[in-house]
LUMDREN-584716 format. One record per residue (C-alpha): residue in three letters; y, z, x. Coordinates in pm, whole numbers, padded with zeros to 5 digits, always signed. Each point is the difference from the previous one (the first is absolute). Layout:
N
ALAYZX;...
! end
This chain:
222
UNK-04973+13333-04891;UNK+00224+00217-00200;UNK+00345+00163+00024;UNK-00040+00323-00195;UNK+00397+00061+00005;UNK+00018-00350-00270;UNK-00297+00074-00125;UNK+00017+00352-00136;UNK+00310-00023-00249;UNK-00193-00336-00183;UNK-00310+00231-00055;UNK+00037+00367+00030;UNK-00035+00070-00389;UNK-00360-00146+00005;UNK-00102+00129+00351;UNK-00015+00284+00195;UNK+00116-00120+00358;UNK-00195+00117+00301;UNK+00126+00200+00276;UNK+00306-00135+00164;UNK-00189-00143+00302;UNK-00171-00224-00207;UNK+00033-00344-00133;UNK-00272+00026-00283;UNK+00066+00122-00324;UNK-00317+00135-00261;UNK-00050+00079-00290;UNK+00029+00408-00105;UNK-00370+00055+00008;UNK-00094-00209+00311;UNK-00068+00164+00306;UNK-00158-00214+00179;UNK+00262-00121+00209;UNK+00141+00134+00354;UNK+00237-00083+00265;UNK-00285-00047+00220;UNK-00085-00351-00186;UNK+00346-00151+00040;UNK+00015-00291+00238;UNK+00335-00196-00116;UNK+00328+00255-00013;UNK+00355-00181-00043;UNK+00242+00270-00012;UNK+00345-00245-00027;UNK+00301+00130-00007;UNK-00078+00375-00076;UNK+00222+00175+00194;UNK-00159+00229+00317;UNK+00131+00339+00129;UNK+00079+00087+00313;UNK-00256-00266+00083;UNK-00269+00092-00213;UNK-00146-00157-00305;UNK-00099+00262-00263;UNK-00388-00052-00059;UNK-00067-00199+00273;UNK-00258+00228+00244;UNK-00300-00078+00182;UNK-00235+00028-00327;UNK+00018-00386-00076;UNK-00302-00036+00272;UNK-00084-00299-00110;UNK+00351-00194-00043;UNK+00018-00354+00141;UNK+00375-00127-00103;UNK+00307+00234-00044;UNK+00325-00135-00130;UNK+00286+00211+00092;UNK+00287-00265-00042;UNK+00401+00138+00042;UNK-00098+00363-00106;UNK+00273+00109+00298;UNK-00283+00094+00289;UNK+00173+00022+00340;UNK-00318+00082+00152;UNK-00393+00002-00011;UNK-00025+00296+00106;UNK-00073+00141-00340;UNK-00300-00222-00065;UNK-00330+00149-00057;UNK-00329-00099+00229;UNK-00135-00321-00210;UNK-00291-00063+00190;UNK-00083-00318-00171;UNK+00327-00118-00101;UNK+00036-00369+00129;UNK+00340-00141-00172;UNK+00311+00219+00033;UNK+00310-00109-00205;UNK+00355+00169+00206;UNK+00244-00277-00117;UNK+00334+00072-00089;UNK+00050+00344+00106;UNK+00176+00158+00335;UNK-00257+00043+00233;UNK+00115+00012+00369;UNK-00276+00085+00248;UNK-00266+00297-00044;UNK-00273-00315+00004;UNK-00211+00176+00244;UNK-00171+00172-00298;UNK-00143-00266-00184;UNK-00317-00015+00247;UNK-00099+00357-00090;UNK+00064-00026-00354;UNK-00070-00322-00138;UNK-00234-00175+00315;UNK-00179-00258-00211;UNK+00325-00175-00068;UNK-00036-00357-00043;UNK+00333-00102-00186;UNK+00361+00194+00045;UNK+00303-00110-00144;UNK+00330+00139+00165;UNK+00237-00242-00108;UNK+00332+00162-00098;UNK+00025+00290+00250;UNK+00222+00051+00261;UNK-00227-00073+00239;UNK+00210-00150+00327;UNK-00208-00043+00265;UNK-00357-00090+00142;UNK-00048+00382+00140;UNK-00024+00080-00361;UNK-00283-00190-00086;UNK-00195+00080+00346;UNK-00234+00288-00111;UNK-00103-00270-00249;UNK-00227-00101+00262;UNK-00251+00251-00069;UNK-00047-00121-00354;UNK-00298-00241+00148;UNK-00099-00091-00357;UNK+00377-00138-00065;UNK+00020-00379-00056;UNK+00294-00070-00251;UNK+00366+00206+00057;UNK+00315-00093-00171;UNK+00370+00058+00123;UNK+00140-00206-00217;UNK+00412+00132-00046;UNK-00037+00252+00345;UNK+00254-00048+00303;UNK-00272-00035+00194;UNK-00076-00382-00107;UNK+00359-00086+00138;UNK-00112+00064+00345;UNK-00055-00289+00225;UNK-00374-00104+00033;UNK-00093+00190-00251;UNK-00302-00140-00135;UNK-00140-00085+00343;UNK+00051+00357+00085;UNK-00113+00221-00246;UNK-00398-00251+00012;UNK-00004+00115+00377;UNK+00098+00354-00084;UNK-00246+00009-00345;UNK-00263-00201+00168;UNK-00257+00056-00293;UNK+00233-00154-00265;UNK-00060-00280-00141;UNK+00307-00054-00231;UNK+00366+00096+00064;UNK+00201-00016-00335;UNK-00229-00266-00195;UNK-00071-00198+00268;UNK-00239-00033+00323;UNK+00101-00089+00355;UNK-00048-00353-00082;UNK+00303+00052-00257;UNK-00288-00096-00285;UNK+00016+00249-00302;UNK-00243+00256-00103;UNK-00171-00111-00273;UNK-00040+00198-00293;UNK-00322+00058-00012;UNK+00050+00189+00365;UNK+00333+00179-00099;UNK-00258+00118-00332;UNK-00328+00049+00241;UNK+00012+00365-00001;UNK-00047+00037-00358;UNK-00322-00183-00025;UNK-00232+00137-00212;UNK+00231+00286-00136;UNK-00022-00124-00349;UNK-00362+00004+00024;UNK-00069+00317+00150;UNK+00191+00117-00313;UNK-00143-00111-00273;UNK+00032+00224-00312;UNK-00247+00187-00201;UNK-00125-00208-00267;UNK+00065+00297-00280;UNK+00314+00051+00171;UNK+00380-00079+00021;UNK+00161+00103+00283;UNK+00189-00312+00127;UNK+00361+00041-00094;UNK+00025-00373-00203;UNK-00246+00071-00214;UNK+00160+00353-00076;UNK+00309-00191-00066;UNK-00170-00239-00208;UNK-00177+00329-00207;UNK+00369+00097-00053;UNK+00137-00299-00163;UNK-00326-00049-00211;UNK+00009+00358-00149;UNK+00412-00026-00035;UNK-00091-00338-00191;UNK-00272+00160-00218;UNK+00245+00313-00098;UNK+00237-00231-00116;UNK-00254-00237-00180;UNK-00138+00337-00210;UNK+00369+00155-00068;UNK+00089-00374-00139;UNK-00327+00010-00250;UNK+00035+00318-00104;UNK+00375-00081-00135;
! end
């Protein structure tokens, strides 16, 4: 997963980056690539307006994991219909309520993360019940974990979840290879073309090697 706001400045005199609502970047005279193809989206700590991410629209179809870590959302409102989406990163912004919208936009949800909002009480987290799919939500850092009974009562009022901040009702922790279920097969599913580079390492890697070769042929020729 990339983070085209770091990403850009280390290679943007070798690249040409694609639109803003991607995470991929290609070379000039690839077009082979579309936001269509994007499954993996971390958008850290780019800032939103007015509750909207620039770029971010209903066009990544197929997107399974968005990122979207203290970018200053105070709602979900803004989020586009991600029909297949099934891990939703929220943490560290100032979300309050407006959950209700989640189960129209993102209903395959599997994973959400909420910790870090001002989130206060359990009516906030009630119209998570319609997510049926959801089975891991964090609240790590949220008022509402100060609340008596909490663990007990958020299980009866998320009956379908199966872990509560890392850990099942048993108190026994969520191993990793749960917390990293939904991303099963990602990496195969995109595999790249064998005459192609589109994978952003390997670009880097092309960088350094033709920075090291100019270098190498300005030394010999003095």
């Amino acid at each position: 997963m990339l983070n085209t706001k770091c990403v850009q400045s280390n290679i943007s005199s070798y690249f040409t980056r694609l639109p803003a609502k991607t995470t991929r970047f290609r070379p000039e005279n690839d077009d082979t690539r579309n936001d269509v193809e994007v499954k993996e989206l971390v958008l850290d700590n780019c800032r939103s307006n007015e509750g909207k991410i620039e770029g971010l629209t209903d066009e990544f179809e197929e997107l399974e994991f968005l990122s979207t870590i203290n970018v200053g959302l105070t709602s979900v409102a803004n989020l586009p219909k991600l029909n297949k989406l099934k891990k939703l990163e929220l943490s560290d912004n100032r979300i309050s309520g407006g959950l209700e919208v989640l189960s129209e936009k993102c209903p395959s949800l599997t994973h959400l993360n909420l910790s870090g909002n001002k989130i206060k009480d359990l009516s906030t987290i009630d119209p998570l019940k319609k997510l049926e799919s959801l089975k891991s939500l964090d609240l790590f850092n949220c008022e509402v974990t100060n609340l008596n009974d909490y663990r007990d009562n958020v299980f009866k009022l998320l009956p379908q979840l199966t872990y509560l901040d890392g850990y099942d009702k048993e108190d026994k922790e969520a191993p990793d290879s749960d917390a990293e279920g939904y991303a099963e097969g990602l990496d195969d599913e995109d595999d790249e073309d064998e005459d192609g580079i589109s994978d952003i390492s390997q670009y880097s890697l092309c960088c350094v090697c033709v920075c090291v070769l100019a270098k190498t042929v300005t030394v010999s020729m003095m």
